[in-house]
C-alpha positions as CSV (number, residue, x, y, z in Angstrom):
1,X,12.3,10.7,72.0
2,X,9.3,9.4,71.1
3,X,5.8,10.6,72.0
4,X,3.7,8.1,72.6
5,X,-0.2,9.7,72.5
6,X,-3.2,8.2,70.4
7,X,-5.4,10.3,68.2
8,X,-8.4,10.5,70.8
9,X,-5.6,11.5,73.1
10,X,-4.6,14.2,70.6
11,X,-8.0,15.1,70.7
12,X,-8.4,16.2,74.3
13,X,-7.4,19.7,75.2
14,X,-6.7,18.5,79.0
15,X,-5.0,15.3,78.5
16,X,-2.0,14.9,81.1
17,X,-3.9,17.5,83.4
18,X,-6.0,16.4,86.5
19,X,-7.5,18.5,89.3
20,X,-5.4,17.7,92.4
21,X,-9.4,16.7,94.3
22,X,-12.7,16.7,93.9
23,X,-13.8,20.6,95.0
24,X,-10.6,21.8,94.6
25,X,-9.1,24.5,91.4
26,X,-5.5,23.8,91.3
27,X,-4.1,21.9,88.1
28,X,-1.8,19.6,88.1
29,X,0.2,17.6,85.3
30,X,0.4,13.9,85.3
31,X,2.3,11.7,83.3
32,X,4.7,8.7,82.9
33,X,8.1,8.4,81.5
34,X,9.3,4.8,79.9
35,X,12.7,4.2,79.1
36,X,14.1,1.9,76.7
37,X,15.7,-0.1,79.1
38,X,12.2,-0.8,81.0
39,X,12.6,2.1,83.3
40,X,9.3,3.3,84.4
41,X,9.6,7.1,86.1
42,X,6.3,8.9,86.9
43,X,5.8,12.9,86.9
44,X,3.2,14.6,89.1
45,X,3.9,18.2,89.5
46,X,1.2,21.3,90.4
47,X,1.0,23.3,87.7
48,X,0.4,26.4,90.6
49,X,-2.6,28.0,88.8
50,X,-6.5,27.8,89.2
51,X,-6.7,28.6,85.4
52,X,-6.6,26.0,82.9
53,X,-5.4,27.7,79.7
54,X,-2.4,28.9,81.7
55,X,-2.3,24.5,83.0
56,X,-2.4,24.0,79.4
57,X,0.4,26.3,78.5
58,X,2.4,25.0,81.7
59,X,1.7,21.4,80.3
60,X,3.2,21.8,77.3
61,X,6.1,23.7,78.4
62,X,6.8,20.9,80.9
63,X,6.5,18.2,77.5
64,X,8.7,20.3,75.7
65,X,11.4,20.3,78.1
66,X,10.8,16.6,79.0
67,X,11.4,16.0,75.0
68,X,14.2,18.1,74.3
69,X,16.2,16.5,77.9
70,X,15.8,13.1,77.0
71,X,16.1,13.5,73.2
72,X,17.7,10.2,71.5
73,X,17.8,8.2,74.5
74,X,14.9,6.1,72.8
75,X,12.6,7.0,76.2
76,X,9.0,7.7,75.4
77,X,5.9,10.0,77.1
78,X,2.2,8.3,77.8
């Protein structure tokens, strides 16, 4: 699978993580799934904390398991 993230994007500590609204603490992940055959498959999810290193940690867990599920099916992450 390919990762498909630009430098700036690199750059950001929070990128795929949103708060879920305005005035509220909960983290969420967001992000979007392309497959090679045009498939387009979108991933919201609540990351269940209030704390964003854990968000962060839960992000990349999530990534890493999206990755090594759809390894060498040409599929890609924005």
């Amino acid at each position: 699978m390919k990762l498909n993230l630009s430098k700036a994007s690199l750059k950001r500590e929070n990128h795929h993580l949103f708060l879920q609204t305005p005035g509220r603490t909960v983290w969420w992940i967001g992000l979007t799934l392309h497959g090679k055959d045009g498939t387009v498959t979108r991933i919201r999810r609540s990351l269940q904390t209030h704390d964003v290193q854990v968000a962060r940690k839960r992000r990349d867990l999530i990534i890493g398991d999206l990755l090594n599920t759809t390894s060498g099916h040409g599929d890609s992450i924005e």
